[in-house]
N, CA, C and O atoms as a GROMACS GRO file, in nm:
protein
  360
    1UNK      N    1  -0.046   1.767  -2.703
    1UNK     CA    2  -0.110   1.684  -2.604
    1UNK      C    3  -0.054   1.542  -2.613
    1UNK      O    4  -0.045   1.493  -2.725
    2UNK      N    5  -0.016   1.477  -2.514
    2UNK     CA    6   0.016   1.354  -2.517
    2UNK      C    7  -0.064   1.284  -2.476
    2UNK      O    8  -0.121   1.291  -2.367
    3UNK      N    9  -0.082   1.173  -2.599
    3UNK     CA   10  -0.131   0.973  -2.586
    3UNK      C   11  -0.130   0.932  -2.531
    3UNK      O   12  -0.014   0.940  -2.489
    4UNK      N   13  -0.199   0.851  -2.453
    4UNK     CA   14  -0.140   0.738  -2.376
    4UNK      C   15  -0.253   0.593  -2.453
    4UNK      O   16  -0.374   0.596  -2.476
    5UNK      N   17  -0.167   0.498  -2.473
    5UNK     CA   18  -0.176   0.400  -2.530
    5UNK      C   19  -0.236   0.279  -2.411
    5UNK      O   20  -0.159   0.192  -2.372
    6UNK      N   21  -0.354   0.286  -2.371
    6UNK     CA   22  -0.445   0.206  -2.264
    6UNK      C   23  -0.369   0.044  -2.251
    6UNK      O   24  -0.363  -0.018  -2.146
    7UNK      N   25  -0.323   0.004  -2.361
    7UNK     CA   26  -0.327  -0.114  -2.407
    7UNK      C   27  -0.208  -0.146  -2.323
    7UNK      O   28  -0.214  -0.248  -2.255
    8UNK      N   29  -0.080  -0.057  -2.317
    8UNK     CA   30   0.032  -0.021  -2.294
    8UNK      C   31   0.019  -0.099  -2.096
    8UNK      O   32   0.104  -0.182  -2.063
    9UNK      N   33  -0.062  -0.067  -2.020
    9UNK     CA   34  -0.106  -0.049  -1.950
    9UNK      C   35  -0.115  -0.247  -1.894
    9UNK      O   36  -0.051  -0.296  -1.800
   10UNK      N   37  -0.185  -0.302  -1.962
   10UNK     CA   38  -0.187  -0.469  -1.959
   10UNK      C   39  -0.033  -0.532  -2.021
   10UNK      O   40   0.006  -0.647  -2.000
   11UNK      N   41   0.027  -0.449  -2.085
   11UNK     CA   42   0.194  -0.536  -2.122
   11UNK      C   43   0.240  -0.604  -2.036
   11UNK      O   44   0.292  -0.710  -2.070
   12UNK      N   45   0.238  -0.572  -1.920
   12UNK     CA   46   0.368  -0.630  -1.841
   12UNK      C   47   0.307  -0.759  -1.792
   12UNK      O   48   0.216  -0.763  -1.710
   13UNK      N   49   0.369  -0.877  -1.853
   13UNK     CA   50   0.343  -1.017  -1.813
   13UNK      C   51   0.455  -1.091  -1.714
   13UNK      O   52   0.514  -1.169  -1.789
   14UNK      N   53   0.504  -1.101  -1.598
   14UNK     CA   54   0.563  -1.153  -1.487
   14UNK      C   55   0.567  -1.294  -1.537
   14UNK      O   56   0.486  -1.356  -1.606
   15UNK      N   57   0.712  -1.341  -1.473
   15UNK     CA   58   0.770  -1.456  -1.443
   15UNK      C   59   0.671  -1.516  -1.300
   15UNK      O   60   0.685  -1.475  -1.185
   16UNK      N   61   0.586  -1.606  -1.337
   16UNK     CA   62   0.505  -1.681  -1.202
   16UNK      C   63   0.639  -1.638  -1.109
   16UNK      O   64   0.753  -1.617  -1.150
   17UNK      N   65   0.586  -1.631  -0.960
   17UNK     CA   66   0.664  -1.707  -0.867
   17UNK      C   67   0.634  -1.806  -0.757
   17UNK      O   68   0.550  -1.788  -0.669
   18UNK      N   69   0.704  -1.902  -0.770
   18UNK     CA   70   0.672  -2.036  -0.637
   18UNK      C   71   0.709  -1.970  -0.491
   18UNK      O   72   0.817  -1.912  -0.478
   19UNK      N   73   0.626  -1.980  -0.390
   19UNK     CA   74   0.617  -1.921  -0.288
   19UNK      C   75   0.563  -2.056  -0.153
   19UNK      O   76   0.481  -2.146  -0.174
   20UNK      N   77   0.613  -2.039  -0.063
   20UNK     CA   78   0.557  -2.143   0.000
   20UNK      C   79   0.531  -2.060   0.159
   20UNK      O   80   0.590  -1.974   0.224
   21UNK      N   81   0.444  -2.120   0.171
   21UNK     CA   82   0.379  -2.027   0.314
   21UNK      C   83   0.311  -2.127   0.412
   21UNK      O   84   0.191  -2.155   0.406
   22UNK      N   85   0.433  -2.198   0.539
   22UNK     CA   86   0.370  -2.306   0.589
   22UNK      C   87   0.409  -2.436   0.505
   22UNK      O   88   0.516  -2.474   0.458
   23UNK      N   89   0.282  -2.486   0.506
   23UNK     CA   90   0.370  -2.595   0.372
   23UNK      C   91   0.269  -2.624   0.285
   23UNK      O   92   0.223  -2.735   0.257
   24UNK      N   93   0.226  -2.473   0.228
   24UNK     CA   94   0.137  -2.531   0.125
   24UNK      C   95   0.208  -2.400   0.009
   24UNK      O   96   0.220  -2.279   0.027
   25UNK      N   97   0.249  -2.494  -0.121
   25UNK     CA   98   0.324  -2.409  -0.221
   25UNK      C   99   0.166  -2.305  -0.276
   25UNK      O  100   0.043  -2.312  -0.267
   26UNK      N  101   0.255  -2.229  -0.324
   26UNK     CA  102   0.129  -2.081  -0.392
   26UNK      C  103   0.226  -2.015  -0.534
   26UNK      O  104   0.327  -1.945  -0.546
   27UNK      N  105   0.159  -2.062  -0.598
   27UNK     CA  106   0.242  -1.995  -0.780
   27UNK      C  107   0.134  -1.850  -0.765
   27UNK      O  108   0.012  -1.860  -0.762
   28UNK      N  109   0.206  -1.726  -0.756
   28UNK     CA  110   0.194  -1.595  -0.742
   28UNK      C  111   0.198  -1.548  -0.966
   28UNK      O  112   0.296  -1.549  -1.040
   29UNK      N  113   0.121  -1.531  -0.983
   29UNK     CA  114   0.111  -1.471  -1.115
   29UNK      C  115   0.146  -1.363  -1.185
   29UNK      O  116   0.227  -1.334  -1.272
   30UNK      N  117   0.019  -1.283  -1.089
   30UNK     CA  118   0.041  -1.133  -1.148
   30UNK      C  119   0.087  -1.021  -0.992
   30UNK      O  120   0.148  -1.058  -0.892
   31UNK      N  121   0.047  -0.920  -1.014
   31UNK     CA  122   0.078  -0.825  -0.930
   31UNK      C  123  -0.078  -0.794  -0.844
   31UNK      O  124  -0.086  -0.710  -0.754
   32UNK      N  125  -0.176  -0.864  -0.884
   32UNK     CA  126  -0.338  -0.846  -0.848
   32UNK      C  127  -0.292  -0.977  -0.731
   32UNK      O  128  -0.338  -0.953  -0.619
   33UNK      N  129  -0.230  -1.076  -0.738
   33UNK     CA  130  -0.247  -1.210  -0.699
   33UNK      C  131  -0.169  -1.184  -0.569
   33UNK      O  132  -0.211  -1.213  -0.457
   34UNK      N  133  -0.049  -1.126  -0.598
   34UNK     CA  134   0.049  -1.079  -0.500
   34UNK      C  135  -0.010  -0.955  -0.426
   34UNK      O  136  -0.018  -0.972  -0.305
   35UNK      N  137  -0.052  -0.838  -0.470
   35UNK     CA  138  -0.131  -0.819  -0.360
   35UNK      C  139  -0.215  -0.873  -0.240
   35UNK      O  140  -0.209  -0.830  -0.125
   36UNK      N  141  -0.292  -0.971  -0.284
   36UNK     CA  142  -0.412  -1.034  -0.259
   36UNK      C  143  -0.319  -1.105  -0.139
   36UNK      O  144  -0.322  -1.075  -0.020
   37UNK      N  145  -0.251  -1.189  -0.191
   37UNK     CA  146  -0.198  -1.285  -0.086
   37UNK      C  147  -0.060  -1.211   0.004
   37UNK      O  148   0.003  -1.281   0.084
   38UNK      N  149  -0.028  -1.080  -0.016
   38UNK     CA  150   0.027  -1.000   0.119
   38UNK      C  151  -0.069  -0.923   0.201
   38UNK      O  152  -0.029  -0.865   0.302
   39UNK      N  153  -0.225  -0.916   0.156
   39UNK     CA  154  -0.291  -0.838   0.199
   39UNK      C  155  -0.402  -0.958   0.311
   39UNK      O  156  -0.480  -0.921   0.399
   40UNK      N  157  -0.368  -1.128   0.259
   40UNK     CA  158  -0.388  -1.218   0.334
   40UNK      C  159  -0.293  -1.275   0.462
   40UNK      O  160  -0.307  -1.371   0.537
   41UNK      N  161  -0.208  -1.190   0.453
   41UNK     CA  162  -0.088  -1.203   0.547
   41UNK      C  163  -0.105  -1.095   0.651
   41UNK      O  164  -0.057  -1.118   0.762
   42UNK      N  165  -0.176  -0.964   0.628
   42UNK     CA  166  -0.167  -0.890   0.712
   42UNK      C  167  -0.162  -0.888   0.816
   42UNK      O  168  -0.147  -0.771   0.853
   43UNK      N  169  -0.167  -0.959   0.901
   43UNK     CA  170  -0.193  -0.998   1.058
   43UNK      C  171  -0.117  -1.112   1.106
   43UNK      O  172  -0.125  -1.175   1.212
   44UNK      N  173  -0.034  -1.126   0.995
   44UNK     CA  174   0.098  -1.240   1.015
   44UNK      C  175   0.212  -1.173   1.043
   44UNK      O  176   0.214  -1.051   1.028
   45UNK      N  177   0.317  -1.240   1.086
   45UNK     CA  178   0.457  -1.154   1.101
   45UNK      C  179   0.504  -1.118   0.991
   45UNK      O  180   0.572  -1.015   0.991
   46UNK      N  181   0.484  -1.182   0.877
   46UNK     CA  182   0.511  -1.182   0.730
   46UNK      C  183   0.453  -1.027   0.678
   46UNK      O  184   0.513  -0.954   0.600
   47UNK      N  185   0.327  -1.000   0.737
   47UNK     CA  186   0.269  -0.878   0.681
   47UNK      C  187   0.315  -0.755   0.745
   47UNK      O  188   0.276  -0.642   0.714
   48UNK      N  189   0.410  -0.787   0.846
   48UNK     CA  190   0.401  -0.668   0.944
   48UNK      C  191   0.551  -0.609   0.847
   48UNK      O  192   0.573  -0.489   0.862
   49UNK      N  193   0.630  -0.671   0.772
   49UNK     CA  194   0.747  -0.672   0.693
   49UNK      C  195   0.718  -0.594   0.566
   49UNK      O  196   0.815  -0.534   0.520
   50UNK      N  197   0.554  -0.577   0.471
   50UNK     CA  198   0.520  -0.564   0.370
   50UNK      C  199   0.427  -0.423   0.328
   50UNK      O  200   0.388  -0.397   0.214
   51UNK      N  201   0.409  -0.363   0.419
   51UNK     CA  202   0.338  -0.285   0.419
   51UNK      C  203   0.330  -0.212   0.342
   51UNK      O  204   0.224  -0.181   0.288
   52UNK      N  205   0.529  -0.132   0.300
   52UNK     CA  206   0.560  -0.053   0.227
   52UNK      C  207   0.516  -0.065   0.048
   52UNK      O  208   0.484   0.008  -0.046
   53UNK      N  209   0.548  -0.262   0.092
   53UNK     CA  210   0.539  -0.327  -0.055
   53UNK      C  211   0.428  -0.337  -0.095
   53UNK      O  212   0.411  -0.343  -0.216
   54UNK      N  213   0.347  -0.341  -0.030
   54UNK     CA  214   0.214  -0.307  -0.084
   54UNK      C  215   0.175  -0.229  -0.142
   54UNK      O  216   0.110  -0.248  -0.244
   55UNK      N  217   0.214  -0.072  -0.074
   55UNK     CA  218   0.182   0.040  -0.127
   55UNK      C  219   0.250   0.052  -0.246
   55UNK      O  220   0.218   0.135  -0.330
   56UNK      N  221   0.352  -0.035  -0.261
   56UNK     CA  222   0.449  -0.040  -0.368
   56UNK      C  223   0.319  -0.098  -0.535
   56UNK      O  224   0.284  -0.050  -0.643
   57UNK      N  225   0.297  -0.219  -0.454
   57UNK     CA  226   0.185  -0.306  -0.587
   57UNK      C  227   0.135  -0.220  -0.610
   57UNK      O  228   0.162  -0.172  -0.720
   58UNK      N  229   0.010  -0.131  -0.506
   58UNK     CA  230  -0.096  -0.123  -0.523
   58UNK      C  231  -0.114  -0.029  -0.629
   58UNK      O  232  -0.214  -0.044  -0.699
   59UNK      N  233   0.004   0.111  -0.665
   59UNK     CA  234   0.043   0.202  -0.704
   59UNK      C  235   0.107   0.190  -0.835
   59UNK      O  236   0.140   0.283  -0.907
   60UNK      N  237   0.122   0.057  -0.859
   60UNK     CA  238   0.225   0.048  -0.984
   60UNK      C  239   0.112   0.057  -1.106
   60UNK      O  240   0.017  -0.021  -1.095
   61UNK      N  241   0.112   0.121  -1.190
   61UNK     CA  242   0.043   0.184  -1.361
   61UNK      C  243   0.100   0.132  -1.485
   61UNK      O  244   0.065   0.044  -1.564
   62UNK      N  245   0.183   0.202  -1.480
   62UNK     CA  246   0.275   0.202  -1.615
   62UNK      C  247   0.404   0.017  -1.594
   62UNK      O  248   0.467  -0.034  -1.501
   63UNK      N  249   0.383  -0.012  -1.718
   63UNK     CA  250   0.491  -0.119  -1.746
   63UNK      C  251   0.621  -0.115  -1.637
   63UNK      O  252   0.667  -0.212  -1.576
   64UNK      N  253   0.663   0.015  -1.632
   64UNK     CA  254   0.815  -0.004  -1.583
   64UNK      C  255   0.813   0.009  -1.388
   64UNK      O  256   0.900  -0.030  -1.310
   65UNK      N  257   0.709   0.062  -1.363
   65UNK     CA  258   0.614   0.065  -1.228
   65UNK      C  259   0.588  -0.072  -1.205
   65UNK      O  260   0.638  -0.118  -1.102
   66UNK      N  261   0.516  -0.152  -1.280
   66UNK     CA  262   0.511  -0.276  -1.211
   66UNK      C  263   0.596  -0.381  -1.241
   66UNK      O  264   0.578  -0.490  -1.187
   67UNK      N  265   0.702  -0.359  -1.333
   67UNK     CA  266   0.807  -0.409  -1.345
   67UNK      C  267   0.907  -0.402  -1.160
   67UNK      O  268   0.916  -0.500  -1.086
   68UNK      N  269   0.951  -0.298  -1.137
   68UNK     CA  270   1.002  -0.276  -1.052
   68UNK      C  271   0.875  -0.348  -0.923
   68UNK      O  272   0.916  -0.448  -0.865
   69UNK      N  273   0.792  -0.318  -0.899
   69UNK     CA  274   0.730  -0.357  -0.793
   69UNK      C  275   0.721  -0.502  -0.770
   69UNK      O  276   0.708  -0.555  -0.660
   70UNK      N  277   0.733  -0.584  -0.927
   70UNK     CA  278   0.745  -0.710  -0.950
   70UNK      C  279   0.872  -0.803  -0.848
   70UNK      O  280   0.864  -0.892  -0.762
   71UNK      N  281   0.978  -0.732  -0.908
   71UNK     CA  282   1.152  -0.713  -0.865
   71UNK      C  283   1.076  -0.706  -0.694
   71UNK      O  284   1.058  -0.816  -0.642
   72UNK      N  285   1.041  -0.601  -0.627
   72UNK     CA  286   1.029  -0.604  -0.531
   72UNK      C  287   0.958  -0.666  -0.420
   72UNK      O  288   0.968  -0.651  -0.298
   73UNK      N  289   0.878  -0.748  -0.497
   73UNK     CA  290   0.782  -0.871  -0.434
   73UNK      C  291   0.873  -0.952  -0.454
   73UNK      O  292   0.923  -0.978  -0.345
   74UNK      N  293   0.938  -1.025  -0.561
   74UNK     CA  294   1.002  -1.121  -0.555
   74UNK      C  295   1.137  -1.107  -0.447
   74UNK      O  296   1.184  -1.193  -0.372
   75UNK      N  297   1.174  -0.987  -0.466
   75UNK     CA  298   1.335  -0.971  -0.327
   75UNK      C  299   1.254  -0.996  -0.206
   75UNK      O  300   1.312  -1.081  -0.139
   76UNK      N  301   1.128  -0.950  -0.141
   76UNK     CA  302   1.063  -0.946  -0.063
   76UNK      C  303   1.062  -1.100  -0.004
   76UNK      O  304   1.113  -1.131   0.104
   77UNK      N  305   0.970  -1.225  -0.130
   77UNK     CA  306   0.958  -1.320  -0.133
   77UNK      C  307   1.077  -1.442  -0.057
   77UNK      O  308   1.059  -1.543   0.010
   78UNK      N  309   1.214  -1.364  -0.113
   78UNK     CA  310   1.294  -1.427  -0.109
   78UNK      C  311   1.381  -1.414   0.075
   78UNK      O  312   1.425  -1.502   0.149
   79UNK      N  313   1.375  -1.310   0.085
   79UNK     CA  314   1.417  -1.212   0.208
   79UNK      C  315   1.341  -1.288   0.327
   79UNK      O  316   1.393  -1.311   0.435
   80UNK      N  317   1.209  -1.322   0.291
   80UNK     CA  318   1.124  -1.350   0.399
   80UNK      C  319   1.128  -1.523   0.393
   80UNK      O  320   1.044  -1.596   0.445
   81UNK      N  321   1.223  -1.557   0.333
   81UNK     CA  322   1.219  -1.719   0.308
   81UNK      C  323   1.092  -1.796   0.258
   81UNK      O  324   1.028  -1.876   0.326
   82UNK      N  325   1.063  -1.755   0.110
   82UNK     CA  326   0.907  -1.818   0.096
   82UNK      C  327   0.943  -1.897  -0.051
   82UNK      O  328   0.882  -1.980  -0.119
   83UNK      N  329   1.064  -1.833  -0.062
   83UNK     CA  330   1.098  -1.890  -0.203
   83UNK      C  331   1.090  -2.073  -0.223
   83UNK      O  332   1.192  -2.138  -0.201
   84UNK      N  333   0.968  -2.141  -0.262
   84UNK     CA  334   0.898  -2.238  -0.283
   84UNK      C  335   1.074  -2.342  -0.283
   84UNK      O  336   1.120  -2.415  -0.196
   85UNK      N  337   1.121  -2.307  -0.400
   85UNK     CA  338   1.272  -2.410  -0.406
   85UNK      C  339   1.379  -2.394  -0.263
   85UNK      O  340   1.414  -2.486  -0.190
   86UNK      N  341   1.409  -2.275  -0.254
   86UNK     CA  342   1.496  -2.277  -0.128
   86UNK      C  343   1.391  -2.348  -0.027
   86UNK      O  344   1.439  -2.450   0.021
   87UNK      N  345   1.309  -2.330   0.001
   87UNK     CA  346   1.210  -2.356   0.142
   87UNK      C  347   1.198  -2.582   0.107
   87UNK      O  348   1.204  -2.665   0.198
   88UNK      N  349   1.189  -2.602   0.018
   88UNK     CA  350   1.240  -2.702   0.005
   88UNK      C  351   1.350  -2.818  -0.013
   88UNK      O  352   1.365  -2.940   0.000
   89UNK      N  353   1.399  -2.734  -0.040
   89UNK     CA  354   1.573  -2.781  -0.020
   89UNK      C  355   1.614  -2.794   0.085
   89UNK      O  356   1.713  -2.867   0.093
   90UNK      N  357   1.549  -2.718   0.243
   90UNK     CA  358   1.618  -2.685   0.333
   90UNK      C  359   1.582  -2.804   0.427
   90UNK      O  360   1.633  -2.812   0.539
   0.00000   0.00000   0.00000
């Protein structure tokens, strides 16, 4: 029978990301936070882009699951021009 180690489960700690939406900056934390604020977009043009990625967060379990879903909010982030430094630079 195989273990599973619960604890295993809270490991994965994310690089914040700076996000800017409009012109108010948003430091994105975890993968709960980033849900939250694509699921506050829904009815934006921004949300109509994310849908998949959502299902992507919402689904992620294991360390290497929300690792990748992490990766994919942030390409997302970046794709959709929200990235807090580029969006200021420009």
């Amino acid at each position: 029978m195989k273990s599973i180690d619960i604890s295993r489960h809270t490991d994965f700690r994310p690089q914040p990301v700076q996000i800017r939406v409009g012109s108010e900056d948003i430091e994105v934390r975890s993968l709960n936070c980033a849900i939250d604020l694509i699921r506050s977009l829904r009815h934006d043009r921004l949300g109509n882009y994310a849908e998949m990625l959502l299902v992507q967060l919402e689904a992620a379990r294991e360390p290497e699951q929300q690792a990748k879903a992490w990766t994919a909010f942030r390409t997302w982030s970046t794709a959709c021009g929200l990235d807090a430094q580029i969006a200021r630079a420009a």
